[in-house]
C-alpha positions as CSV (number, residue, x, y, z in Angstrom):
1,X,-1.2,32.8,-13.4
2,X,-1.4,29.9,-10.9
3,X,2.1,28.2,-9.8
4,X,1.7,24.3,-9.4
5,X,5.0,22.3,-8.1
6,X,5.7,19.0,-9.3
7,X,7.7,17.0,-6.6
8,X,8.4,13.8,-8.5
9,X,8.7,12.6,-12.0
10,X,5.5,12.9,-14.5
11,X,4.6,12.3,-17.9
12,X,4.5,15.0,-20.1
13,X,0.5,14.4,-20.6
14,X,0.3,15.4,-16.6
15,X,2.5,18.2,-17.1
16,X,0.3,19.7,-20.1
17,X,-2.6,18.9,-17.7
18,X,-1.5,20.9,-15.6
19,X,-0.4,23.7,-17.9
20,X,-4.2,24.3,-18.8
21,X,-4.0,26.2,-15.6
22,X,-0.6,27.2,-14.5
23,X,2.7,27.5,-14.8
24,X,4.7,24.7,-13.4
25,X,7.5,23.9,-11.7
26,X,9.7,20.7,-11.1
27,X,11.4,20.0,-7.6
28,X,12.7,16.8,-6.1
29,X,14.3,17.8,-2.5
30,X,12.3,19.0,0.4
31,X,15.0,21.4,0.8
32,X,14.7,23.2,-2.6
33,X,10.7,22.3,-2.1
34,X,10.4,24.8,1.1
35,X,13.0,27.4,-0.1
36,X,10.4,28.2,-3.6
37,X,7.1,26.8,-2.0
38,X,5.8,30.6,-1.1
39,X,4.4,31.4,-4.4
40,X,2.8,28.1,-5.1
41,X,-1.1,27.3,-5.5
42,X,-0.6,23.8,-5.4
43,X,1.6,21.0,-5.3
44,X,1.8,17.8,-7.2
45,X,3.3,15.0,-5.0
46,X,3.6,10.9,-4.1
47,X,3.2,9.2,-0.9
48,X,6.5,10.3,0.4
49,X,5.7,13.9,0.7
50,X,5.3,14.8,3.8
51,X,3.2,17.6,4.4
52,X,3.6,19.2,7.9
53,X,3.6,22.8,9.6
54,X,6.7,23.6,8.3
55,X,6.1,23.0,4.5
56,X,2.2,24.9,4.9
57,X,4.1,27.7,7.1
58,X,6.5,28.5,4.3
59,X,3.7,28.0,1.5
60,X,0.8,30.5,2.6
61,X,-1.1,30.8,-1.2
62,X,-1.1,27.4,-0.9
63,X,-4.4,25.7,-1.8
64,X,-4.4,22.0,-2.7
65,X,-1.6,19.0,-2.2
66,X,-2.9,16.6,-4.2
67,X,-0.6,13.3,-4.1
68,X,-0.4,10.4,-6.7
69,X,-1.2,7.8,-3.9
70,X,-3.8,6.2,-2.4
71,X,-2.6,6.3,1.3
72,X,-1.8,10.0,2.6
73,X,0.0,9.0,6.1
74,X,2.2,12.0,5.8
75,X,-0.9,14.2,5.8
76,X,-1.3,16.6,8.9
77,X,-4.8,16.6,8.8
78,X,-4.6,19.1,11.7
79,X,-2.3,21.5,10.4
80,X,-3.8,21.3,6.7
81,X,-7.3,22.5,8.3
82,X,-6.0,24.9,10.1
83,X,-4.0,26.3,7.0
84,X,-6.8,26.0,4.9
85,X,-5.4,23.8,2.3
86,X,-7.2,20.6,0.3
87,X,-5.6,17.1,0.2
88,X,-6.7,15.0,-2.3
89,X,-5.3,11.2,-3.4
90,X,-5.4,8.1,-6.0
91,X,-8.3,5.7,-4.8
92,X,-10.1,3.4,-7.7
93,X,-6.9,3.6,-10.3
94,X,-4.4,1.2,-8.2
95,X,-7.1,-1.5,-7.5
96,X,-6.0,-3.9,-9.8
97,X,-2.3,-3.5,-9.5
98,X,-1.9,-3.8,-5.8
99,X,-4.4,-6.9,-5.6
100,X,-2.2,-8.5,-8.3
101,X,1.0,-8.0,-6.3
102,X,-1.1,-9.4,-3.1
103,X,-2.3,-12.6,-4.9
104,X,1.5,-13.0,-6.4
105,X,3.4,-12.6,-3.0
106,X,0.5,-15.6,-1.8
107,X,1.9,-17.8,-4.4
108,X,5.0,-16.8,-4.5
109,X,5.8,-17.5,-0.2
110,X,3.2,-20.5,-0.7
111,X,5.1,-22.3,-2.8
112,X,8.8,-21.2,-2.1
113,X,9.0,-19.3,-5.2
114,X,12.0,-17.1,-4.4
115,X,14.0,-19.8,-2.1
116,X,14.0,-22.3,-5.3
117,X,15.0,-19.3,-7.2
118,X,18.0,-18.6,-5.3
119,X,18.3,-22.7,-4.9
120,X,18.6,-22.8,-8.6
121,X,21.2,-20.0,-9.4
122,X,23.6,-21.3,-6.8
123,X,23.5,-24.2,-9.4
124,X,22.3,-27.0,-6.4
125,X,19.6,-28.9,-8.3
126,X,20.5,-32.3,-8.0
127,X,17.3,-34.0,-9.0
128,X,17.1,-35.7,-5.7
129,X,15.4,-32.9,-3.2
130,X,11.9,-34.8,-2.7
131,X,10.4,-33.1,-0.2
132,X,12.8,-30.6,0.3
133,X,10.8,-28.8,-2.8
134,X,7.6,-28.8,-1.3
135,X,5.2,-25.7,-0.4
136,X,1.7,-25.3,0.3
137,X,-1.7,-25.4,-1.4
138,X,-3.3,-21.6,-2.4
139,X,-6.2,-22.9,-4.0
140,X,-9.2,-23.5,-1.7
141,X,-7.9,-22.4,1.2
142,X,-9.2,-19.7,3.7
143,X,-8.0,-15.7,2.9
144,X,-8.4,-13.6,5.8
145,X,-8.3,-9.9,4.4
146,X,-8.1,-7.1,7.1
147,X,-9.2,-3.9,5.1
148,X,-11.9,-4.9,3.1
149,X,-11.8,-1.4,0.7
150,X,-11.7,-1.5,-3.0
151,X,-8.3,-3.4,-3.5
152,X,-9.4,-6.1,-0.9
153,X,-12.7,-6.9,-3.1
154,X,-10.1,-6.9,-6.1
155,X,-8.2,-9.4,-4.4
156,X,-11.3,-11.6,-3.1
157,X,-12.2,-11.5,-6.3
158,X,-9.2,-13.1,-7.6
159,X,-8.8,-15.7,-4.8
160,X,-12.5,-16.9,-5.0
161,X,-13.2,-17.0,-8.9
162,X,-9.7,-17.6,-9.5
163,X,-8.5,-20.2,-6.7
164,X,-11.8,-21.3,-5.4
165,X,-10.8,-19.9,-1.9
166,X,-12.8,-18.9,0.8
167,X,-13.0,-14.9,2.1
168,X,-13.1,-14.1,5.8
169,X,-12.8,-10.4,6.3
170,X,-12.3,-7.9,8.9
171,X,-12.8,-4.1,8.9
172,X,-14.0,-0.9,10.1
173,X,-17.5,-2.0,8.9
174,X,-19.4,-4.5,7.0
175,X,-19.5,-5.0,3.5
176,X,-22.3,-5.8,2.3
177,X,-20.7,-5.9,-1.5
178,X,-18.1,-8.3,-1.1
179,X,-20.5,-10.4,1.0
180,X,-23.0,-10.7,-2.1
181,X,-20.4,-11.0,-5.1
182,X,-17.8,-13.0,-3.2
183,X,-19.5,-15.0,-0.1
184,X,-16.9,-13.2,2.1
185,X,-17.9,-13.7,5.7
186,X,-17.1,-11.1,8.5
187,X,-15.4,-11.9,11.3
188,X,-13.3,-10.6,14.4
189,X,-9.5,-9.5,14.1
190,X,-8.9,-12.3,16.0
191,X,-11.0,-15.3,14.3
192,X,-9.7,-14.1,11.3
193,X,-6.0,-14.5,12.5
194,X,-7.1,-17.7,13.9
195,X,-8.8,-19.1,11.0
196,X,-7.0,-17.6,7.7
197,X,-4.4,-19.6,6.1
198,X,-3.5,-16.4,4.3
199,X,-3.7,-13.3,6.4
200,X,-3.3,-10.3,3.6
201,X,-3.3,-6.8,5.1
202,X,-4.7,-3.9,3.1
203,X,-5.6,-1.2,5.7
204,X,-4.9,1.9,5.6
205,X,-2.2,3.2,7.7
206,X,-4.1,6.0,10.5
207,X,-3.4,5.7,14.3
208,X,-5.9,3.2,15.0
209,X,-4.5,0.8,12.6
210,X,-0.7,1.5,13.6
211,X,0.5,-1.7,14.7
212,X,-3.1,-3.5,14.7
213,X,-1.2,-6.5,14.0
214,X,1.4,-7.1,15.8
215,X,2.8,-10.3,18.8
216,X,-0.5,-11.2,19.8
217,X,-2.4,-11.6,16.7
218,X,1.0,-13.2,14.9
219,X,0.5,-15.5,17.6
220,X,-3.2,-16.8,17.3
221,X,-1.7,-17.6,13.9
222,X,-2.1,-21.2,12.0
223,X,2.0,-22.5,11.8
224,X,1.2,-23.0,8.0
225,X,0.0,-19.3,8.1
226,X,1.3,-17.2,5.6
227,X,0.7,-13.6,6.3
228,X,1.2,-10.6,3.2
229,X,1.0,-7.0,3.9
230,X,0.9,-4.5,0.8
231,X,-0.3,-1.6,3.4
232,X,1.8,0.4,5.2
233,X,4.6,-1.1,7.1
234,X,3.7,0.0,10.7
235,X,0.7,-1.7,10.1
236,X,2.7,-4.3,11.4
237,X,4.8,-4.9,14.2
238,X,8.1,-6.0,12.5
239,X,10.3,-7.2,15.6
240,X,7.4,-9.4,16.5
241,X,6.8,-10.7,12.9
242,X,10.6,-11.2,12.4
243,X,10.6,-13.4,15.7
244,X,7.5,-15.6,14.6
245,X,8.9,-15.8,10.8
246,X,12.8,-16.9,12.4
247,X,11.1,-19.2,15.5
248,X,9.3,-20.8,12.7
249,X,6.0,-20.3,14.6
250,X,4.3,-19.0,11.2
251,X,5.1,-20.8,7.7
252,X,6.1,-17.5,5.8
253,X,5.4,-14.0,4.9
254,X,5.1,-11.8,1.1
255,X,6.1,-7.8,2.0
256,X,5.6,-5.3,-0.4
257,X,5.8,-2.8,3.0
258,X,8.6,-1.5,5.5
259,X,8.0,0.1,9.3
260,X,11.2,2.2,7.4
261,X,11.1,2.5,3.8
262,X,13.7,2.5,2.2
263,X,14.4,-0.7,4.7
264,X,18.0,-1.0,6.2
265,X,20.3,-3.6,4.2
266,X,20.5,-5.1,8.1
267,X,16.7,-5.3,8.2
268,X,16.8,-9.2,9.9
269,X,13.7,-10.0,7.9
270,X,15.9,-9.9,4.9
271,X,18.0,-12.5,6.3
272,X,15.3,-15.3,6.8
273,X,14.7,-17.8,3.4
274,X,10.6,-17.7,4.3
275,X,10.2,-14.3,3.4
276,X,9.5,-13.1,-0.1
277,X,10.3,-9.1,-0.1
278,X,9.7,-6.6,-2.8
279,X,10.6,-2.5,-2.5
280,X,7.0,-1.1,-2.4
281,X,5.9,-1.6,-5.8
282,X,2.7,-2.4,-5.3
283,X,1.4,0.3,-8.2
284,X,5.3,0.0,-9.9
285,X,3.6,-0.1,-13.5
286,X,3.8,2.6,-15.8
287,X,0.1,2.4,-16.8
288,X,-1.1,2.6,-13.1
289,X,1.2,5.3,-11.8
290,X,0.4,7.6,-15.4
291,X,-3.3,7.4,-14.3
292,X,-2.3,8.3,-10.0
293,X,-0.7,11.1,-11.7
294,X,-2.8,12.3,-13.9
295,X,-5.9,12.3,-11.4
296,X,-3.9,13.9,-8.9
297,X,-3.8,17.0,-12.1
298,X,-6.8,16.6,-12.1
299,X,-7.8,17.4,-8.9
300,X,-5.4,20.5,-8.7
301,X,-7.0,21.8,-11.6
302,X,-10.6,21.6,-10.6
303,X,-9.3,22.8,-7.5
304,X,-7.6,26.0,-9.5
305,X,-10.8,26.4,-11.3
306,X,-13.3,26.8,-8.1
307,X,-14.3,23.3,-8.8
308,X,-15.1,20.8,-6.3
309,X,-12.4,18.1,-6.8
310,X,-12.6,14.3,-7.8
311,X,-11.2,12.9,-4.7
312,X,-10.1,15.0,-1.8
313,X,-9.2,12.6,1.3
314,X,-12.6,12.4,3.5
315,X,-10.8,14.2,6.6
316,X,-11.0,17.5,4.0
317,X,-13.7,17.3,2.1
């Protein structure tokens, strides 16, 4: 019988999914994880498992890690080839949820949403504040999405059909796609810093994209610019987005993302008013997390079966 270890919290549906085709087992510290890993055919993970040379050294039947995320950062690629073992992730299920949590931390840094939130429990409304309350426009501005994947045509989708805004993109390559359906125009990294009134950054996080946005492209920044990352943290460079943000030199920022994550209470960014922050929770629905999970089952048990899994990352396929 085939051993499968469960690293994080399922449904019971994944667990009987899994149960089709082995025994499993539930585990939720690394240090337990490595000490009954040895025995295991697979493992069913999120995006903080980090799978290196010391978990695939003490796991040799390992076969498949097959995490409930759509970015797999703490993959070594390397060391996974070398040990013979299949990585698989998420893609298509999250779409929806992480372009709704893009086009709600737009709004919600546009127009001050948090700040008059705060303003209003501290029991300050006076009725007198005039300009004080003002924010900026979303609708029919310029969106400059850097990623332009599956959730970056959700969320052109939702700024142009929903807030008549115009889509300047950059990435890897064209997009033919979201040219057609959404009038989305390619353009350099830097026009697109230049030019975007809302710079949302949906890239996934690999060493050429580590820090792809960092002092010099905050700079080329509009001062009404509002820039939202629901990424990876070290997308961004976060001491240089903290200085712009505090200098003023850029109108605001949404972050769903951390360089550390969990972020330090002393984090400065969570000391400045014109950042709207959330703790990753970009896919924090219970209908979106039950389908990661379960296609992450399902890839372990295609890959139990001698099938050729759903979605293994490309570097593995």
């Amino acid at each position: 019988m085939h051993k499968v270890i469960i690293t994080h919290e399922v449904s019971e549906e994944v667990k009987e999914r899994l149960r089709q085709q082995a025994e499993i087992q539930e585990v939720f510290d690394r240090k337990t994880l490595l000490s009954v890993v040895s025995d295991a055919d697979a493992i069913h993970g999120n995006g903080s498992l980090r799978v290196d040379e010391e978990l695939l050294a003490a796991a040799p039947k390992l076969k498949m890690v097959a995490l409930a995320s759509v970015g797999y950062n703490n993959f070594d690629i390397e060391a996974m080839r070398a040990h013979g073992v299949l990585g698989a992730h998420t893609p298509g299920v999250l779409n929806d949820s992480v372009a709704d949590l893009a086009i709600a931390l737009m709004i919600a840094a546009a127009r001050r949403v948090c700040e008059w939130d705060r303003y209003m429990r501290e029991g300050r409304w006076n009725g007198s504040e005039g300009k004080a309350f003002f924010g900026l426009e979303v609708s029919g501005k310029t969106l400059g999405i850097l990623g332009m994947g599956r959730i970056g045509q959700a969320i052109a989708r939702r700024a142009v059909l929903g807030m008549g805004m115009k889509v300047i993109y950059h990435n890897r390559h064209t997009n033919a796609e979201a040219e057609q359906k959404y009038g989305a125009v390619y353009v350099s990294k830097e026009e697109l810093m230049k030019q975007a009134d809302f710079v949302v950054i949906v890239t996934p996080l690999t060493e050429e994209t580590r820090g792809m946005v960092g002092e010099a492209e905050i700079n080329l920044m509009k001062p009404t610019g509002i820039l939202v990352n629901v990424a990876r943290g070290p997308v961004v460079d976060e001491v240089a987005l903290t200085q712009a943000l505090a200098a003023r030199r850029i109108y605001a920022a949404g972050l769903d993302v951390f360089e550390e994550e969990p972020t330090p209470a002393d984090n400065p960014l969570l000391k400045l008013d014109n950042v709207v922050h959330v703790p990753h929770i970009g896919t924090a629905t219970q209908e979106v997390r039950d389908k990661m999970a379960m296609l992450a089952a399902d890839n372990i048990v295609a890959c139990l079966r001698g099938e050729v899994p759903p979605t293994v990352v490309p570097e593995l396929r």
